[in-house]
NUTI-144557 format. One record per residue (C-alpha): residue number from 1; chain; x, y, z; residue in three letters. Coordinates in pm, 1 decimal, always signed. Example, Ala and Ser with C-alpha at 12.3 -4.5 7.8 and 13.67 -1.06 7.14 Angstrom:
[1, 'A', [+1230.0, -450.0, +780.0], 'ALA']
[2, 'A', [+1367.0, -106.0, +714.0], 'SER']
END
This chain:
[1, 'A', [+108.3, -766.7, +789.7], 'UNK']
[2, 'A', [+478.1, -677.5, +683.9], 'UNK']
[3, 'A', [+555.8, -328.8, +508.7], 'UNK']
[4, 'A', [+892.5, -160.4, +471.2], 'UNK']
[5, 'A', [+907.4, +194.0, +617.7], 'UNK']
[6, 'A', [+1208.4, +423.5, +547.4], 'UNK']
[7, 'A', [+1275.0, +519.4, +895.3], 'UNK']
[8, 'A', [+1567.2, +755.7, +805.2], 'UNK']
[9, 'A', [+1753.6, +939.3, +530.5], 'UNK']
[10, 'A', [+1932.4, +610.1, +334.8], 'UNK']
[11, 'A', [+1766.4, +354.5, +607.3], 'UNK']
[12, 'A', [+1460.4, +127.5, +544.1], 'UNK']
[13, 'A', [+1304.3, -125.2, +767.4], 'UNK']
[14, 'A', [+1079.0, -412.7, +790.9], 'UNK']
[15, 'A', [+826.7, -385.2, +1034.2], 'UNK']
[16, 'A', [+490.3, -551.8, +1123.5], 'UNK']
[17, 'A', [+208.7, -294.6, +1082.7], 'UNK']
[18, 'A', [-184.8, -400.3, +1229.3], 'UNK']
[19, 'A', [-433.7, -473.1, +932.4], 'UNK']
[20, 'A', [-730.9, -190.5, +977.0], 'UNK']
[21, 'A', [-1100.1, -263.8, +1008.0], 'UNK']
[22, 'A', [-1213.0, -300.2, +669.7], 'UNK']
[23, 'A', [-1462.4, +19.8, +584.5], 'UNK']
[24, 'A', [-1773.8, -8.2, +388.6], 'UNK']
[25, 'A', [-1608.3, +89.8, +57.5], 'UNK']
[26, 'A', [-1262.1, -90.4, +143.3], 'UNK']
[27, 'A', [-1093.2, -345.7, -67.1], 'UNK']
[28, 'A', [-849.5, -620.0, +79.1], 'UNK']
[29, 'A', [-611.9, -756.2, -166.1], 'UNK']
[30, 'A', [-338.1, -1027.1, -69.7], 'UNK']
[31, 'A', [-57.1, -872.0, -267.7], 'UNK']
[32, 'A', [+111.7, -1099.1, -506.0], 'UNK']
[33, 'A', [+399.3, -810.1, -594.6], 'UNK']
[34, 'A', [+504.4, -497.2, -473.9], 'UNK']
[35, 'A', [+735.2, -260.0, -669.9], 'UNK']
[36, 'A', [+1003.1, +17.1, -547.6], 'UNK']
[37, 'A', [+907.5, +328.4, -747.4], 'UNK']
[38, 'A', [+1087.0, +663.6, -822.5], 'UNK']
[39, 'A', [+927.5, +846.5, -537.3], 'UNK']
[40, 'A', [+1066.7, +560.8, -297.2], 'UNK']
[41, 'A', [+1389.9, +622.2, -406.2], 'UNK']
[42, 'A', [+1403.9, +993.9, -371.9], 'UNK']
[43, 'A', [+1247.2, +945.2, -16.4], 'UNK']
[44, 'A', [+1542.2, +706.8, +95.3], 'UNK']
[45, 'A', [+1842.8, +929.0, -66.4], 'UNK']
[46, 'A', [+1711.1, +1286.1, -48.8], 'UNK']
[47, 'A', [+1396.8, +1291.6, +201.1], 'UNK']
[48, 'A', [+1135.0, +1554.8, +183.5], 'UNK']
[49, 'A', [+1180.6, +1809.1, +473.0], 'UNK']
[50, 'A', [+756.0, +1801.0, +498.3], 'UNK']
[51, 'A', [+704.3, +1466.6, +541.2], 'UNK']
[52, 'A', [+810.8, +1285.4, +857.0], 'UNK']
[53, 'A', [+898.4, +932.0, +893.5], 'UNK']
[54, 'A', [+832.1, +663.7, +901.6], 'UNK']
[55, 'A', [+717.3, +664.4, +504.6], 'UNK']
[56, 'A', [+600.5, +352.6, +363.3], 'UNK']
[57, 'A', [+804.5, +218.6, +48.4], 'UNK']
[58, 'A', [+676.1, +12.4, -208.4], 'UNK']
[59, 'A', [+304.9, +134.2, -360.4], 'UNK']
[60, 'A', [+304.5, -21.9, -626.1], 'UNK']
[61, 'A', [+141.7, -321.8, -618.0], 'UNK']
[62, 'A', [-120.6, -610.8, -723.2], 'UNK']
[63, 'A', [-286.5, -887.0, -610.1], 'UNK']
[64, 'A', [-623.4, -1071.2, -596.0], 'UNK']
[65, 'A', [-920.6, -984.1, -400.2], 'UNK']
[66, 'A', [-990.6, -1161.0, -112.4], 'UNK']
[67, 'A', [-1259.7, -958.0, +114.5], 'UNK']
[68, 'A', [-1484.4, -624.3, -24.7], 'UNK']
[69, 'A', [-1682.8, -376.3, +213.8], 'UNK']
[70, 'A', [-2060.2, -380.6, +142.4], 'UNK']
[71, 'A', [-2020.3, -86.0, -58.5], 'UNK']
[72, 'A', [-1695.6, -201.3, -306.2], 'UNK']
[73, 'A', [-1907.4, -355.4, -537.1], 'UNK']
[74, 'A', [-1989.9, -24.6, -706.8], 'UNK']
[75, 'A', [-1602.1, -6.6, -842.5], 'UNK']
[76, 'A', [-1699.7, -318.6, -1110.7], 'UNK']
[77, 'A', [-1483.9, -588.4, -909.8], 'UNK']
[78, 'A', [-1524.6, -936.1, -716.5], 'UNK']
[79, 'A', [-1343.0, -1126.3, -466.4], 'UNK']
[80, 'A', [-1090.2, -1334.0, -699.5], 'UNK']
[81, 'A', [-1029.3, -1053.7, -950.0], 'UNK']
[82, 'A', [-687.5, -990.0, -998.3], 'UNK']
[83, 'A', [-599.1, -619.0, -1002.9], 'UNK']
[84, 'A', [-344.5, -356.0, -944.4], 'UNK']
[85, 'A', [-384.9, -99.4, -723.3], 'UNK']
[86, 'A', [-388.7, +296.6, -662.6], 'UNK']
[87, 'A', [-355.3, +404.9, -309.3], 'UNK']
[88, 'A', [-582.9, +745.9, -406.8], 'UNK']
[89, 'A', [-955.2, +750.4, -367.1], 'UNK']
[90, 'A', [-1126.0, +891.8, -560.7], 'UNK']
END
């Protein structure tokens, strides 16, 4: 999988990152588009002195389903739903 990272102050990159082990409660979507938000563009012209890098740019995003965890189906959606997505469990 491909992700952009900023890597330093006014720097980003593209890199190839390892897909995880989907989780029982995971959800894999293949993204259809990603967006650069506010928070991506303070990261790459001011930084936060607390977070290190590399910080991962673009979150947010949508797609469609394509694989669930044995315990996803409890959030109301199927593989082929179309949906956007919120990086924060809850």
């Amino acid at each position: 999988m491909k992700a952009i990272f900023n890597t330093k102050l006014h720097e980003a990159e593209l890199q190839d990152i390892p897909i995880k082990e989907m989780e029982p409660e995971d959800i894999k979507v293949k993204m259809a588009y990603c967006a650069v938000g506010t928070n991506d563009i303070y990261m790459l012209d001011v930084g936060l002195t607390d977070m290190p890098r590399p910080w991962p740019l673009g979150y947010q995003g949508s797609g469609t389903i394509v694989e669930m965890g044995e315990k996803a189906t409890k959030r109301g959606v199927k593989v082929g739903d179309r949906v956007s997505l919120n990086q924060l469990r809850g």
